[in-house]
N, C-alpha and C positions, 0 to 999 in steps of 0.2 A: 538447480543445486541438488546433487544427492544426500543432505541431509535432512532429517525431518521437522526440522526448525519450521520450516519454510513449504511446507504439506499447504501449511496455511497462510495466508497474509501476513510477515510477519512484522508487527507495528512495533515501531520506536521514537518515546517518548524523548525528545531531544531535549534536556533539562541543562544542558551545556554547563557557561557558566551563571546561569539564573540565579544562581544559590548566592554569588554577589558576595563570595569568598567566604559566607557563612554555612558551617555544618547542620546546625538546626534545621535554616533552610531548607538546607538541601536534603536532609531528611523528610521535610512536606514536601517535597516536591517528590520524593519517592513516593510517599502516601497520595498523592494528586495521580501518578502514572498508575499505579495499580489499582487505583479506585477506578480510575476510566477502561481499565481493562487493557490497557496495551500489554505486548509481551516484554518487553526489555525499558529502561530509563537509563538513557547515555548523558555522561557528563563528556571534560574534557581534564587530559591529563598533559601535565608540561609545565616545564620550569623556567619563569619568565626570560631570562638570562641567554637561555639556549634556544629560547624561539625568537625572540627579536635583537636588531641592536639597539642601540644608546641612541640614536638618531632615527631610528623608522619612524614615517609618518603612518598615523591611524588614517584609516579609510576615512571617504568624505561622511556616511553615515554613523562613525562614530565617533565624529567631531560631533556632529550634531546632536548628539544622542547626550556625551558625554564632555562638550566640552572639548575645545583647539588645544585650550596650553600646557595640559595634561601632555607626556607624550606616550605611546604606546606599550613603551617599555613599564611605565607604572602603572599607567589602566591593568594591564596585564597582573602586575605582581600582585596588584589586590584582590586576582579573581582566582589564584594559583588554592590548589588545596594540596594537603601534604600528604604524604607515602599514608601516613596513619590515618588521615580524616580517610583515604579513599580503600583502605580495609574496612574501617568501621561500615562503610555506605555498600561495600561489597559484603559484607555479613547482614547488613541490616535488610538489604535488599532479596538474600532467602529468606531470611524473617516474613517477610510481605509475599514471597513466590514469582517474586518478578526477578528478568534476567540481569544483573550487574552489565553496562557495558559504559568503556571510557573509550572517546580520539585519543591517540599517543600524538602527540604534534613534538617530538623529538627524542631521539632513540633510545634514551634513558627511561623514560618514560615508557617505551614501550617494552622494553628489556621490565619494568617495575611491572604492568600489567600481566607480560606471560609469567611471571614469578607467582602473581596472584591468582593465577588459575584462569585466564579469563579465556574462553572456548571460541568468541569470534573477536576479531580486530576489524575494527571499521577506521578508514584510510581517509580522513578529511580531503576536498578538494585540494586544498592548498600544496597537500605532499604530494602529489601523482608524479610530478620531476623531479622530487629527492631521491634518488638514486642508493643512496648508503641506505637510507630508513627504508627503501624499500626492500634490499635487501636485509634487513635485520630483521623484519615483519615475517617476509618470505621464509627464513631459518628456521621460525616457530611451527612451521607446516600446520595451523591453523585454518581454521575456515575465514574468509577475509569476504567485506563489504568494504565496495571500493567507490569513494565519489570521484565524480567525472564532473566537476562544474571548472568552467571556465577551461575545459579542453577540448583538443581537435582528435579525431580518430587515429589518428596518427601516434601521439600521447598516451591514449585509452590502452593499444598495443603495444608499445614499450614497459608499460608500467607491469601490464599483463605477463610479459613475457620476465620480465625482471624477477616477480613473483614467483613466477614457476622454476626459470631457473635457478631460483633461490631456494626453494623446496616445497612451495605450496602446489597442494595439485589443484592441476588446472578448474576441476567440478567443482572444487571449494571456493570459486571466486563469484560474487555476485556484484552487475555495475548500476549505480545508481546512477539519474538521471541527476541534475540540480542545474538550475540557475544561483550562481552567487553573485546577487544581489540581496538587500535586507532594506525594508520587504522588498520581494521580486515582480515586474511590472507583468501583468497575466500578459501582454504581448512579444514579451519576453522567454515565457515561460518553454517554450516550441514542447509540447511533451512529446509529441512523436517521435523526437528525437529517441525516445525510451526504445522504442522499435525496431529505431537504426542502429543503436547496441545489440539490441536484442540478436537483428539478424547479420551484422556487422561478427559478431566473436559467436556467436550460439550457445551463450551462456545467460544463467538467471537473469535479470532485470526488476530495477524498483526506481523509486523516487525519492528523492529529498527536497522537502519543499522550505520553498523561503516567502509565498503568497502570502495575502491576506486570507483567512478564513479556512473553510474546509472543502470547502469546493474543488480546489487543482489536487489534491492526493485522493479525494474519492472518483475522480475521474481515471486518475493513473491506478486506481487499483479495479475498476471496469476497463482500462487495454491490457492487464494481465500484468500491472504488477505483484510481482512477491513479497516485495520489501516495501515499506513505506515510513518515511522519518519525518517528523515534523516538530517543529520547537515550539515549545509551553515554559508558562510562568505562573506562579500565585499570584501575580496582579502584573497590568503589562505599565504601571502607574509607575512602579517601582525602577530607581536607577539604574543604568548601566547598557552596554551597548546591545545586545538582546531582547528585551523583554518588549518593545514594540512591534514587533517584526513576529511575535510569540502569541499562541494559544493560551488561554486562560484555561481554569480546569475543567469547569460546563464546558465549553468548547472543544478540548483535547477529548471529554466522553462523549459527545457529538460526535467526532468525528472517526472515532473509535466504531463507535454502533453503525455508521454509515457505511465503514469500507467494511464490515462484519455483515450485512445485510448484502452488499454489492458480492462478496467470496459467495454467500452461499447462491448469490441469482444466477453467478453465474456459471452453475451444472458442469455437465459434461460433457458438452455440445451433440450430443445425441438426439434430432429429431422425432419425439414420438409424443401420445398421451404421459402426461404427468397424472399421478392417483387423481390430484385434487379435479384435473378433467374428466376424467372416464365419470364419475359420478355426476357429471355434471351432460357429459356428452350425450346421452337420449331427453336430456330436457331440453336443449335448446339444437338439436339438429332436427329435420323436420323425415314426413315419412308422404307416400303415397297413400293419398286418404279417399274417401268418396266426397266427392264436392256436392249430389244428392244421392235421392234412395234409389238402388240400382238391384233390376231384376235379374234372376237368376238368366242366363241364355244371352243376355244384352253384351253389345259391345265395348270394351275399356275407348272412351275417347276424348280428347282435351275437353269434350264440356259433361263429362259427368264423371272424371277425376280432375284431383288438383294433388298441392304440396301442403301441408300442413304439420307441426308439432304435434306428439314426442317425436321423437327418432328412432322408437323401440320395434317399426315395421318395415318396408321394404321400403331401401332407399330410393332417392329421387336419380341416383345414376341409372337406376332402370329404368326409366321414365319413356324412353324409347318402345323399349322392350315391353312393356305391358302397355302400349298402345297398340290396338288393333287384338289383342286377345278376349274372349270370352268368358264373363262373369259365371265362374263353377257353382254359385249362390248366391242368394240374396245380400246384399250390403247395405247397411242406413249410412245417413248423410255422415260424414265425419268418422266412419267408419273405417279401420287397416284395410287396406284392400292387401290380398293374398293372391296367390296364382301357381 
């Protein structure tokens, strides 16, 4: 992606609906993302009404999570935050210097978002075949983060193309990888798949994890991911269809510091001494030494030289080459031999 967002790893605190319909909340949970140092904390934006019907069934994990008889139309309205809680969390969120980002999970919703300024739109798996929302996304010629979970390549391009015909430019689009599952089973997870987007459209690539722990997005951010998304809570003890499948805040800065460690290892693929070598390189490479004390006139040969530490005198690639010549002086045992 040609923006500079993304120069670096750019990490998002997925704070969804953790907040568990409460603003408070959801205000520590901004305070949890920025203490851990991610760039951005994403909620979700949508109006229960316009995202499900009256009869959808909740997924098998948030039956479990939350309960059969509930149905998902009211799980939902309880987690809904309104036009104004998600100003207030968009202002509080430069307060703290971290990036505001919401899902739009229906076109109102995201119509509400570019009204509020918001610079990237991230595209939940769930939308990638909404066709209307995608074009209404694409309109905003925004920079867009696009999940790809529970789709075929085939999908990924449609959606891509939807986009741009719609007015996004194409450099503006980055695809994430995801499994949607909660939690996602690691044999599940294929990350390489990341790669096959990658070289599949030749655009950015990231992850969005749904694992236990911090291990599968510090791995996708060593094959080059850009983006990395992973879901956090203030306690994963706490109700609701999310928060088991979620980072705690120790663990969101865990995880945070790891893919930060893993950006800077990994350079810029250029093979050479690194500083912290070169001062290190004459202490542990070795030199042509005297193995004893060798007279002036006498011959250089495998038994009165050897190899020995520093590395500050003629190397052992010569080792050929200064056999069979003639000692121009005197040399004691362990001594640089010269030539």
């Amino acid at each position: 992606m040609d923006n500079k967002e993304f120069n670096n790893i750019f990490i998002i605190a997925e704070a969804g609906v953790n907040h568990n319909g409460d603003i408070k909340l959801a205000f520590k949970l901004v305070d949890a993302a920025a203490e851990a140092g991610a760039d951005a904390v994403k909620f979700q934006s949508f109006k229960a009404s316009a995202l499900v019907t009256k009869t959808a069934a909740k997924a098998e994990y948030q039956k479990e999570l939350t309960g059969a008889r509930e149905s998902q139309l009211d799980m939902i309205k309880r987690l809904e935050l309104s036009e104004d809680q998600q100003r207030e969390l968009f202002t509080y969120c430069r307060s703290k210097g971290i990036q505001f980002l919401s899902s739009a999970f229906d076109q109102k919703s995201a119509e509400f978002l570019n009204m509020l300024g918001l610079e990237i739109f991230k595209i939940p798996s769930g939308e990638i075949t909404n066709l209307p929302y995608l074009r209404t996304i694409g309109r905003f010629g925004k920079k867009v983060i696009l999940s790809t979970g529970m789709s075929t390549l085939g999908e990924v391009e449609t959606a891509i193309d939807i986009l741009v015909q719609s007015g996004t430019k194409r450099e503006h689009i980055t695809l994430l990888h995801c499994t949607s599952e909660y939690p996602a089973p690691f044999d599940e997870v294929n990350l390489q798949a990341m790669l096959s987007l990658k070289n599949a459209f030749k655009l950015p690539v990231g992850y969005s994890d749904h694992t236990k722990g911090i291990e599968i997005p510090i791995a996708a951010a060593a094959l080059g991911a850009q983006v990395i998304e992973k879901h956090f809570t203030l306690n994963r003890e706490l109700p609701g269809p999310d928060h088991k499948a979620s980072l705690e805040p120790d663990e969101l800065q865990n995880m945070v510091t790891a893919i930060r460690h893993v950006q800077q290892a990994l350079g810029n693929g250029v093979k050479c001494p690194s500083a912290a070598e070169l001062k290190n390189r004459e202490v542990v490479r070795k030199s042509i030494v005297a193995k004893q004390a060798i007279k002036k006139g006498e011959v250089f040969t495998v038994h009165n030289i050897t190899v020995k530490r520093p590395g500050n005198g003629l190397t052992p690639l010569r080792w050929d080459e200064t056999l069979g010549r003639i000692a121009s002086r005197d040399f004691a045992e362990d001594e640089l031999i010269e030539w």
